[in-house]
Residue, then its C-alpha position, 0 to 999 in steps of 0.5 A: x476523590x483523586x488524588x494527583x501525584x505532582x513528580x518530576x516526570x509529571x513536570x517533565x511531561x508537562x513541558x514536553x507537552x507544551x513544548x510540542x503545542x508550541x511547535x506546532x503553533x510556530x509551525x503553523x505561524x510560519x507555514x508559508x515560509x517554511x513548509x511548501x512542498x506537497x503535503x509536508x506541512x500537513x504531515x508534520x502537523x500530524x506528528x506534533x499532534x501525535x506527540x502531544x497526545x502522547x506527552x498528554x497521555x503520559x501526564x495521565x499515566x505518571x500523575x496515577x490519574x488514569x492509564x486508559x490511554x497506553x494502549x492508543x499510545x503505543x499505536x500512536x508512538x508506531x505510527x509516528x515512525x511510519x509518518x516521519x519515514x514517510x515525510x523523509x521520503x517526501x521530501x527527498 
C-alpha cells in the first residue's frame, strides 16, 4: 500500500499545478484576443504544458509516490528556457 505523505510543498505544488491548468484554459478562452502573431499562442501553450507536467512531477516526487520522472523534468525545465527565448525572439 502506498502511502502518501500530505506536506506543504505537496499543497504548494498542487497549487501550482492547478494554477498552470488554469493559465492555459484562460489562455486558450482568450486566444483570439490576445495571441495573433505567428505561432506564439501555440508556443505558449507548449510552455504551460511544460510547466504543468513539471508541477505534477513534483507532487509525484514530494508526495514520496514515485520520482520516476526527474529525469524528463530536468530535460523539460531545459527546454522550457529554449522555448521561451524562443517566443521572446518571435515577438520582437
Amino acid at each position: 500500500m502506498v502511502q502518501i505523505v500530505i506536506s506543504t510543498i505537496v499543497l504548494i505544488d498542487l497549487a501550482t499545478s492547478l494554477f498552470f491548468l488554469l493559465a492555459f484554459i484562460l489562455s486558450f478562452y482568450n486566444y483570439n484576443k490576445t495571441m495573433n502573431k505567428g505561432n506564439s499562442w501555440l508556443i505558449v501553450s507548449i510552455v504551460f504544458v511544460f510547466t504543468f507536467i513539471v508541477s505534477i512531477s513534483n507532487v509525484l516526487e514530494w508526495a514520496e509516490i514515485t520520482s520516476a520522472l526527474d529525469p524528463a523534468e530536468d530535460f523539460i525545465n531545459m527546454l522550457v528556457v529554449v522555448v521561451c527565448v524562443y517566443t521572446w525572439y518571435q515577438l520582437k
